[in-house]
Backbone as CSV, one residue per row, in Angstrom:
resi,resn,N_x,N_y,N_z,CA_x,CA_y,CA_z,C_x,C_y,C_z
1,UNK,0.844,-1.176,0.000,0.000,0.000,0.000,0.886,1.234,0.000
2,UNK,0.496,2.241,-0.581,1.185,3.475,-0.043,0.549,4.646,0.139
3,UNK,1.388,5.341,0.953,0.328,6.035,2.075,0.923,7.683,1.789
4,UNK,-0.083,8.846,2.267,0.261,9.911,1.737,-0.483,10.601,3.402
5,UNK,0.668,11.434,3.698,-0.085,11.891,5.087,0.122,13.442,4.724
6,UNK,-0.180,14.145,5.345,-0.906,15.721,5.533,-1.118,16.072,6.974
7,UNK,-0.416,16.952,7.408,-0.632,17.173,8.950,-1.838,18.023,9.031
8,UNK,-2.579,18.244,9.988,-3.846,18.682,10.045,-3.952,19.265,11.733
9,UNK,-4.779,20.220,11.782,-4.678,20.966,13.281,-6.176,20.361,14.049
10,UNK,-6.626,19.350,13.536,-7.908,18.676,14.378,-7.399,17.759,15.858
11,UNK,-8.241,17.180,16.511,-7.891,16.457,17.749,-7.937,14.658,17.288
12,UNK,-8.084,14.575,15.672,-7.940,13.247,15.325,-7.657,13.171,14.148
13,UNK,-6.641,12.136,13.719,-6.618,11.424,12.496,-8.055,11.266,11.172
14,UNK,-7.483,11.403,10.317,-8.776,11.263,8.985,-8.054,10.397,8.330
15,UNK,-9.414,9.908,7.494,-8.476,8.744,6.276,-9.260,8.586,5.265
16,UNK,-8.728,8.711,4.216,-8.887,8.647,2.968,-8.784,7.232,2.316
17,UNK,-9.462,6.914,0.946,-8.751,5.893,1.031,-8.969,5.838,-0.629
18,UNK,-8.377,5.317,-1.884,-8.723,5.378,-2.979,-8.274,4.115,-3.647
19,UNK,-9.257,3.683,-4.151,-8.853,2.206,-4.654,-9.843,2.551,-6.576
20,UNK,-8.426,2.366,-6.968,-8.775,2.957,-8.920,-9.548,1.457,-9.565
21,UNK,-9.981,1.597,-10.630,-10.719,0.423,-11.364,-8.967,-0.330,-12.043
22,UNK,-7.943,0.830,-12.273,-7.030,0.017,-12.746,-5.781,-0.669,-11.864
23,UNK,-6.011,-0.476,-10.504,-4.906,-1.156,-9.685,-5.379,-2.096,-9.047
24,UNK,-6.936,-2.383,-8.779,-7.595,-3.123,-8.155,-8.736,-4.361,-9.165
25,UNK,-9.335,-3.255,-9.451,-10.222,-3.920,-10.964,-12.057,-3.654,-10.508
26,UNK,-12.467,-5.187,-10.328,-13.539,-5.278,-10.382,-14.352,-4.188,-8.754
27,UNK,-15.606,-3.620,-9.372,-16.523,-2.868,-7.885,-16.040,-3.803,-6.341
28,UNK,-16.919,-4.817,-6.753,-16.790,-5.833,-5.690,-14.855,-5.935,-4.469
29,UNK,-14.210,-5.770,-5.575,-12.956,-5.963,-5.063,-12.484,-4.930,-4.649
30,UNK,-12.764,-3.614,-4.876,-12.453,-2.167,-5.084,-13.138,-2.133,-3.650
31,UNK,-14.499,-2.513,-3.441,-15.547,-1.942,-1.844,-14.215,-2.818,-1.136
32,UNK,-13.903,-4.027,-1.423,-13.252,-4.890,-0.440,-12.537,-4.453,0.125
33,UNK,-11.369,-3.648,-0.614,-9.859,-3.126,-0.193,-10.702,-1.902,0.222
34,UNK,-11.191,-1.286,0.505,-11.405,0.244,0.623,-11.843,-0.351,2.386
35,UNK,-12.522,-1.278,2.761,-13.313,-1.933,4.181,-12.047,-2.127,4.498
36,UNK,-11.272,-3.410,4.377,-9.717,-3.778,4.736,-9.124,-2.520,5.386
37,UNK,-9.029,-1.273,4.439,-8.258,-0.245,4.882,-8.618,0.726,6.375
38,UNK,-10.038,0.798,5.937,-10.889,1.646,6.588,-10.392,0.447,8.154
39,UNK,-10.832,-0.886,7.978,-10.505,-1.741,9.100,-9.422,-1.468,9.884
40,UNK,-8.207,-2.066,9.145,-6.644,-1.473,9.248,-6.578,0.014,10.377
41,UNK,-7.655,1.200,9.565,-6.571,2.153,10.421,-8.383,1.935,11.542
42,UNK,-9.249,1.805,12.143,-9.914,1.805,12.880,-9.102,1.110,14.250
43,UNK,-8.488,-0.074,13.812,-7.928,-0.841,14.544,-6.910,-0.066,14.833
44,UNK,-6.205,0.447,14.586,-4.840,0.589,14.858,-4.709,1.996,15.468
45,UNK,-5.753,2.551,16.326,-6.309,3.544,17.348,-4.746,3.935,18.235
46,UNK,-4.277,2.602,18.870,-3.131,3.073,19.782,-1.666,3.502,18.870
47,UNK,-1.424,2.897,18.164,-0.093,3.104,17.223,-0.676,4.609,16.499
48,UNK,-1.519,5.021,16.101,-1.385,6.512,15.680,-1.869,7.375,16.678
49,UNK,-2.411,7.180,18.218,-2.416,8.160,19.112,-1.297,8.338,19.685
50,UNK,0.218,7.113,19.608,1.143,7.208,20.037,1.724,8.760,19.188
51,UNK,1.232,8.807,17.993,2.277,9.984,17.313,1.897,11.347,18.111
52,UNK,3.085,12.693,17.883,2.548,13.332,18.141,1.870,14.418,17.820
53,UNK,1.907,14.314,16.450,0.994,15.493,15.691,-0.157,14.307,14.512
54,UNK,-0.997,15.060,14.454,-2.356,14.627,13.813,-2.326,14.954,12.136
55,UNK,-2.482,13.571,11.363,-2.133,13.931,10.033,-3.974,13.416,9.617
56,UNK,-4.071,14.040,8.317,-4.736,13.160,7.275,-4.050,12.167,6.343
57,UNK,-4.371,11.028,6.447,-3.999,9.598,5.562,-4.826,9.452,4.662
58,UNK,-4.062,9.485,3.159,-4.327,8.823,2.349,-4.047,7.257,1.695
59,UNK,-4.579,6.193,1.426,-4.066,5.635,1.323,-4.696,5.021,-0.077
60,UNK,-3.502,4.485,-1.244,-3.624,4.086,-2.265,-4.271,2.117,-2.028
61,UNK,-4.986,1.280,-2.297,-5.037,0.040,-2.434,-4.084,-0.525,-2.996
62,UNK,-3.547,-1.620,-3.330,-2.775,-2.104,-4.396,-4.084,-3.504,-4.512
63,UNK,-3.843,-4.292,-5.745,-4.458,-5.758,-5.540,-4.048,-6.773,-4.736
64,UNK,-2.508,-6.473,-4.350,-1.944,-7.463,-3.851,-2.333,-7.547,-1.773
65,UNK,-2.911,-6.293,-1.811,-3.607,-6.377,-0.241,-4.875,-7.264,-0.335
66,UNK,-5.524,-7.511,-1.792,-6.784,-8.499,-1.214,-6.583,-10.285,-0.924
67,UNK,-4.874,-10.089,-1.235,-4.510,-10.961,-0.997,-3.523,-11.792,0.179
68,UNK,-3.621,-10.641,0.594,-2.702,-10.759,1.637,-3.142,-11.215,3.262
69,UNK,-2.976,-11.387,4.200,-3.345,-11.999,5.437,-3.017,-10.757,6.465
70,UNK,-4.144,-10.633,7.349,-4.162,-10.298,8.341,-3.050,-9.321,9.053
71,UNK,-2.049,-10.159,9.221,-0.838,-9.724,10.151,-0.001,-9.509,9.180
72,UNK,0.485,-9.365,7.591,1.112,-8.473,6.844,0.336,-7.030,6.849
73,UNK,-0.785,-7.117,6.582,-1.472,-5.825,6.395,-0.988,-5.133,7.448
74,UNK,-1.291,-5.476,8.585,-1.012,-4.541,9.935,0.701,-4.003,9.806
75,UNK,1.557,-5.141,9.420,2.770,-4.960,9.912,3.501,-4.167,8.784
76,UNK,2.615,-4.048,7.557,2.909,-3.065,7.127,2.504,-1.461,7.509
77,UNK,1.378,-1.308,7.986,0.921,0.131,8.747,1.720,0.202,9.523
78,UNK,1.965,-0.659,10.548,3.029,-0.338,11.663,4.300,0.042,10.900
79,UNK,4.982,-0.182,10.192,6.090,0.157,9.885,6.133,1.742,9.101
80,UNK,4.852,1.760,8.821,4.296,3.136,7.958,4.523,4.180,8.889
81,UNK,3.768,3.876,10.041,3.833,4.575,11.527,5.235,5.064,11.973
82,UNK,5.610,3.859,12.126,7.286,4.041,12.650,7.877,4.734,12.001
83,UNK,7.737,4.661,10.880,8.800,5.606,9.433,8.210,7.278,9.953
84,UNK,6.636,7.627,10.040,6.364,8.854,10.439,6.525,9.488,11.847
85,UNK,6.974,8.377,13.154,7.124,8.475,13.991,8.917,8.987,14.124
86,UNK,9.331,8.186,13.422,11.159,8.600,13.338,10.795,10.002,12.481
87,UNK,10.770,10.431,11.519,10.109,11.525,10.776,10.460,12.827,12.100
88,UNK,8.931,12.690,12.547,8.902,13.491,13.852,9.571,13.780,14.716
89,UNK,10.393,12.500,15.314,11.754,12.791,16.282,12.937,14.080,15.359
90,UNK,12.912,13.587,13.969,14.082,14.001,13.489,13.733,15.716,13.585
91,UNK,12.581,16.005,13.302,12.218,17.552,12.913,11.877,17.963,14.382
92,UNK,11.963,17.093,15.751,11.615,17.724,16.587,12.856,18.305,17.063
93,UNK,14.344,17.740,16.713,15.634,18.234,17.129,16.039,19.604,16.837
């Protein structure tokens, strides 16, 4: 997946999410990955209240997330996190 953040002055995270007819394909598969995502960041409440500034997320689908399991999906957000979490340390110096 790849992800596009935007800092924002609200008291929470937003998310976007865009899944094209040509990276994904069929409606059916397109609602799928768009739920997955929407799932993904619902769940993952503590890893982005850990940050400390509030972005808007965009996030692109690929096809290869309707294929994927559970605990890649996540462990890819988490690492998404971490990358924007180091981010933050660096610009807080």
């Amino acid at each position: 997946m790849a992800a596009f953040l935007r800092k924002n002055d609200l008291p929470q995270h937003r998310l976007g999410v865009t899944a094209s007819t040509k990276a994904i394909g069929k409606s059916v598969d397109r609602n799928r990955a768009r739920r997955l995502l929407r799932e993904l960041f619902r769940r993952s409440r503590n890893e982005l209240d850990a940050l400390g500034q509030r972005y808007d997320w965009v996030f692109n689908a690929r096809r290869a997330l309707l294929s994927s399991n559970e605990e890649l999906r996540f462990r890819e957000f988490r690492r998404i996190v971490e990358q924007v979490a180091r981010d933050e340390e660096l610009h807080r110096l």
